[in-house]
C-alpha positions in Angstrom: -91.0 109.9 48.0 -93.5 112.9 47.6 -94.1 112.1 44.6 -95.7 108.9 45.7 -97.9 110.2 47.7 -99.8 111.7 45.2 -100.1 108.1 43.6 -100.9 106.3 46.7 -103.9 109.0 47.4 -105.0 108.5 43.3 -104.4 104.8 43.7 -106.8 104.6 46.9 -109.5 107.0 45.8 -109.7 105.1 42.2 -109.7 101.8 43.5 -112.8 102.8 46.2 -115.0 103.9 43.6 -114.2 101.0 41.6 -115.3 99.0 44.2 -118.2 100.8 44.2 -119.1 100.4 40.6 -118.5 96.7 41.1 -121.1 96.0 44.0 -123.5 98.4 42.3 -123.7 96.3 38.9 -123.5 92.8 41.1 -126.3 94.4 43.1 -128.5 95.0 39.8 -127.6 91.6 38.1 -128.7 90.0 41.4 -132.5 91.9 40.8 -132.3 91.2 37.2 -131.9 87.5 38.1 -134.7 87.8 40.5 -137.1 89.5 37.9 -136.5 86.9 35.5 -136.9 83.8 38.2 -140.8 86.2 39.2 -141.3 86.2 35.5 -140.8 82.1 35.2 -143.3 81.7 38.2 -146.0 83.8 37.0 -146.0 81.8 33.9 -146.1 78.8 36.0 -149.0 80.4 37.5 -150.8 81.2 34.6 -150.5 77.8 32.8 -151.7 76.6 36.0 -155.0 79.2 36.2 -155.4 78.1 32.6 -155.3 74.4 33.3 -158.0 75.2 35.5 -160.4 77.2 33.6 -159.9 74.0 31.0 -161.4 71.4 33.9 -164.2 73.9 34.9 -165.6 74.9 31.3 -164.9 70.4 30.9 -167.0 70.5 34.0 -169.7 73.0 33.3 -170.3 71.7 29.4 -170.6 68.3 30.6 -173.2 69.3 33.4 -175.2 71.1 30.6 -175.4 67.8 28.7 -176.3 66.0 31.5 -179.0 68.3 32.7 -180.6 68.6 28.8 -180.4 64.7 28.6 -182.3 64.1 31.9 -184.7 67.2 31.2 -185.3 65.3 27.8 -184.3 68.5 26.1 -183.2 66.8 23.1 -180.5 68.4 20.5 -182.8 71.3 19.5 -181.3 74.5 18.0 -181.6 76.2 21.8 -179.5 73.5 23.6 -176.9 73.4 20.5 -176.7 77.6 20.7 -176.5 77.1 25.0 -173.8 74.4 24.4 -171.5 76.4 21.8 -171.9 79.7 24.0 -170.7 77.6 26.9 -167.6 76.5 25.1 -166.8 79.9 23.8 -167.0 81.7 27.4 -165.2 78.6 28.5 -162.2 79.1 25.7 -162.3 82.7 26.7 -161.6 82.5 30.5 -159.1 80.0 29.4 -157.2 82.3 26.5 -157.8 85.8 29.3 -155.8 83.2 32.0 -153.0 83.0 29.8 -153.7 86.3 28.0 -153.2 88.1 31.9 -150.4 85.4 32.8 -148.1 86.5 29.6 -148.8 90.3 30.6 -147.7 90.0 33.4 -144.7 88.1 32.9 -143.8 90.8 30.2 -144.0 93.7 32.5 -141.9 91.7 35.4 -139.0 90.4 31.9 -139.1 95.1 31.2 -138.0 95.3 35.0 -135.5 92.5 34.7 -134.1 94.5 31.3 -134.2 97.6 33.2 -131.9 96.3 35.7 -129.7 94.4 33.2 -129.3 98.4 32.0 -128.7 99.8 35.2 -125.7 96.7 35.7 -123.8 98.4 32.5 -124.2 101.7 33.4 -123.1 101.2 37.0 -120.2 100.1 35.3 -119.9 102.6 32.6 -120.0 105.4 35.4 -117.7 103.5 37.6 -115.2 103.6 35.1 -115.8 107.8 35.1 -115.9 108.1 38.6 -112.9 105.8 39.2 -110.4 107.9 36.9 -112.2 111.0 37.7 -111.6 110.3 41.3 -108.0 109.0 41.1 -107.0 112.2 39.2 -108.6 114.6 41.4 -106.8 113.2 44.5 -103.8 112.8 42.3 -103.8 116.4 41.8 -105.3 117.2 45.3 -102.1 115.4 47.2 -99.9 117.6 45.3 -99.0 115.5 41.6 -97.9 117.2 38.8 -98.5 116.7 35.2 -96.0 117.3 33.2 -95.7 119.8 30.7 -94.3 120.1 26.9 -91.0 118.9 26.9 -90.1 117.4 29.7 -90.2 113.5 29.2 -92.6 112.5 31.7 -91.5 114.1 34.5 -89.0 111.1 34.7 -85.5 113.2 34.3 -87.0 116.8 33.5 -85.0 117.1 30.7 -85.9 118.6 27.7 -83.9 116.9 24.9 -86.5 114.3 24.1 -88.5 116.4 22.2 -85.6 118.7 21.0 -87.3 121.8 21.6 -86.6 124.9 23.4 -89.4 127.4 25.7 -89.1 131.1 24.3 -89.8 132.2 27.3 -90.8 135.8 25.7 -93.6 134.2 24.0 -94.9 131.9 26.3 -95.0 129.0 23.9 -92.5 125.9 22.5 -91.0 126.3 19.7 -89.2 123.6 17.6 -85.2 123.2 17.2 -83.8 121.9 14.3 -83.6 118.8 16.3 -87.2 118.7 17.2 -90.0 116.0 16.7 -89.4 115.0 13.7 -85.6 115.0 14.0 -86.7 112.5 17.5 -89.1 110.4 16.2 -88.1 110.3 12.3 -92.3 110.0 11.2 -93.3 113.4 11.3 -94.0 115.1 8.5 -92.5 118.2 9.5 -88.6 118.5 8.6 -85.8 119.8 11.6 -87.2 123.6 11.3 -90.8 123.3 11.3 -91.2 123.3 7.6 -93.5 120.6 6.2 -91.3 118.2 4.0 -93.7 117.5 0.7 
């Protein structure tokens, strides 16, 4: 039973801040969404200002004509030059429409990308924080680790691994038995010696 505690206060701890991690990245996938719906309207927008650039320079070439006809201007090289500047600065309010409308859209798409980042690293962090948190109040409501040679903490015995605490030394040494002797794929032999 006290042993479980410590789980129960990991399991809590972990789970909140995965939680977290989760409502942060749906948070920034909602904004990314957004961003890239903005970035669909200001196109819409722009085609739109462009479309009507197109009638107005329509609308301002064919006054021209109609004014040089009337005026008896004729086809002179003055009205052809007047004419082809017209249609020029016409094409160019046009093109900067759609010139400023793509801009635009490509700073709002960067903000949407941003956000898109920030999703993946909420969750990349969440994952941190969420084992980071679980082991800290694992530890903090009195867990254990366990240590070299005992089997998981499970029965505390120390035959799994074969080996023996010289407790002189501080350190684990090896039986005859030890991990190679256990798990029959080391490439040490049943006294430490490597096999060759």
């Amino acid at each position: 039973m006290a042993q479980a505690i410590p789980i129960v206060a990991a399991v809590i701890a972990g789970g909140g801040q995965a939680i977290a991690a989760y409502k942060k990245s749906k948070y920034h996938d909602r904004r990314a969404a957004e961003f890239r719906k903005a970035k669909n309207r200001r196109m819409a927008a722009a085609t739109r200002e462009m479309a009507e650039e197109r009638r107005k320079q329509e609308y301002i070439q064919s006054r021209a004509v109609a004014v040089a006809a009337a005026s008896g201007g004729g086809t002179g090289a003055g009205v052809v030059k007047i004419f082809a500047d017209l249609a020029a600065e016409g094409e160019y309010r046009v093109m900067s429409r759609l010139w400023q409308g793509q801009n635009d859209a490509e700073g709002i798409l960067a903000s949407a990308r941003a956000e898109e980042k920030a999703s993946n690293d909420a969750i990349t962090m969440g994952i941190v924080k969420t084992i980071t948190s679980a082991f800290s109040a694992f530890m903090s409501a009195g867990g254990t680790m366990p240590t070299f040679g005992d089997t998981a903490g499970a029965t505390g015995s120390r035959e799994f691994w074969g080996g023996s605490i010289n407790s002189e030394m501080g350190e684990g040494v090896l039986d005859s038995g030890g991990i190679g002797g256990a798990f029959g794929n080391s490439p040490y032999g049943g006294g430490g010696v490597m096999l060759g």
